[in-house]
C-alpha positions in Angstrom: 116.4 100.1 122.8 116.8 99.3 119.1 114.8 100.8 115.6 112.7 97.8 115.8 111.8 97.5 119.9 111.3 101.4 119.2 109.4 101.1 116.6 107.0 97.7 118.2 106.7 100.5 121.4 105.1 103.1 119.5 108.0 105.3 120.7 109.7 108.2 118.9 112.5 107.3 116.9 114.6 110.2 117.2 114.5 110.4 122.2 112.6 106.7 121.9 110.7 108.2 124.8 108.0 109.8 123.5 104.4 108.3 122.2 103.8 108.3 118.6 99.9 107.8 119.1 98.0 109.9 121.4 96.2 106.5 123.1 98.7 103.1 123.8 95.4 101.2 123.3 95.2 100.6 118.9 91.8 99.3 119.6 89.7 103.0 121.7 87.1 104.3 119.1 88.2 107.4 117.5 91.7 107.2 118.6 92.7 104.3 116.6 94.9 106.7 114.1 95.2 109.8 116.3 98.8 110.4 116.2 100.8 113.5 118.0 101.8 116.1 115.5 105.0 116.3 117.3 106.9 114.3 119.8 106.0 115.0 123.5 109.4 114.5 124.7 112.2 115.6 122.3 109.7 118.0 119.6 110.3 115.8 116.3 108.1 116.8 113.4 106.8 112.9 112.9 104.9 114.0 109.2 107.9 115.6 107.3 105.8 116.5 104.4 102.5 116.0 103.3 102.3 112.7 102.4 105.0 111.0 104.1 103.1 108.1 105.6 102.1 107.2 102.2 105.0 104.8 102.0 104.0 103.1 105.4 101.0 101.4 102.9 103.2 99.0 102.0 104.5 98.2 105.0 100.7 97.8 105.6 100.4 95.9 102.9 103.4 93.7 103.7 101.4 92.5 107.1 98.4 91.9 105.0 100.2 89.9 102.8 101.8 87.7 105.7 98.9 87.6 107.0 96.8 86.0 104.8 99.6 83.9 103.6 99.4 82.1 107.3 95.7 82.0 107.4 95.5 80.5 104.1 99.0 77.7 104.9 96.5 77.2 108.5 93.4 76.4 106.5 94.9 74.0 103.9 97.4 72.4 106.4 95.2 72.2 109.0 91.5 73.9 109.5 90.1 72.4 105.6 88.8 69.3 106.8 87.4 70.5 110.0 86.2 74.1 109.2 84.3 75.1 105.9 85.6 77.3 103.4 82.7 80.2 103.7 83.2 80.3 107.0 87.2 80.4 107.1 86.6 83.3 104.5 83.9 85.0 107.1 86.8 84.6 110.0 89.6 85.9 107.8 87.8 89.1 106.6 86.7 89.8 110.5 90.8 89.0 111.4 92.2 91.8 109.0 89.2 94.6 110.2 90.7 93.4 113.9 94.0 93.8 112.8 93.7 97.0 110.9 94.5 99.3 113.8 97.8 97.3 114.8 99.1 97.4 111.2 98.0 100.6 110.9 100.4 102.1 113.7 103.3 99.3 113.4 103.3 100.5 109.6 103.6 104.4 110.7 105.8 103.6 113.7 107.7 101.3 111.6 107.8 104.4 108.4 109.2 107.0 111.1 112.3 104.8 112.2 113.5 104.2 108.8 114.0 108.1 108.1 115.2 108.9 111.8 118.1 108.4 113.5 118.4 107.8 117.5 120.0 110.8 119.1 119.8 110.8 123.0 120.7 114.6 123.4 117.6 115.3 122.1 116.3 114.0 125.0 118.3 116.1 127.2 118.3 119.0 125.5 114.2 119.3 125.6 114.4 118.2 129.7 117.2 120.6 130.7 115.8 124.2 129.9 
């Protein structure tokens, strides 16, 4: 599995076996931004500081940003004439709030493969004592 199949999977990026997020679901109230302090599998730290995960906002950011690029290219190319514009507004804002707990994680999951390197004997090492 590569960073970015890892990283889609929600799946540590050091044994890419373990969960990042203590629920697979992005969407259970409550859980949506529970994360596991450690991995379950191979014991990576996932914060390395306080503060790491501030740099996953603009990852965030980056999704938002595509995301409303689209919407708006769908609106003028092909929902203007058919769809008013309060209402395409009214859908858009509902979309991101929908979206929020996906970016949220991909953004994290995303953050924790750039500064972490895959090394299978992690994996092994954690299973074999």
């Amino acid at each position: 599995m590569n960073k970015v199949e890892a990283a889609i999977k929600m799946k540590c990026p050091r044994c890419q076996e373990g969960e990042i997020f203590e629920t697979k679901n992005p969407f259970v109230f409550g859980k949506m931004t529970a994360m596991h302090k450690n991995c379950p599998e191979c014991n990576l730290k996932y914060e390395k500081e306080v503060g790491f995960f501030y740099g996953s906002m603009f990852i965030s950011y980056a999704f938002n940003i595509a995301l409303f690029v689209i919407s708006l290219g769908a609106y003028y190319f092909y929902l203007e004439t058919r769809v008013d514009w309060r209402i395409f507004i009214g859908g858009y804002l509902l979309l991101t709030v929908i979206m929020f707990p996906v970016f949220y994680r991909l953004s994290r999951s995303l953050w924790l493969q750039f500064f972490n390197d895959y090394q299978p004997k992690y994996k092994q090492a954690v299973h074999s004592h």
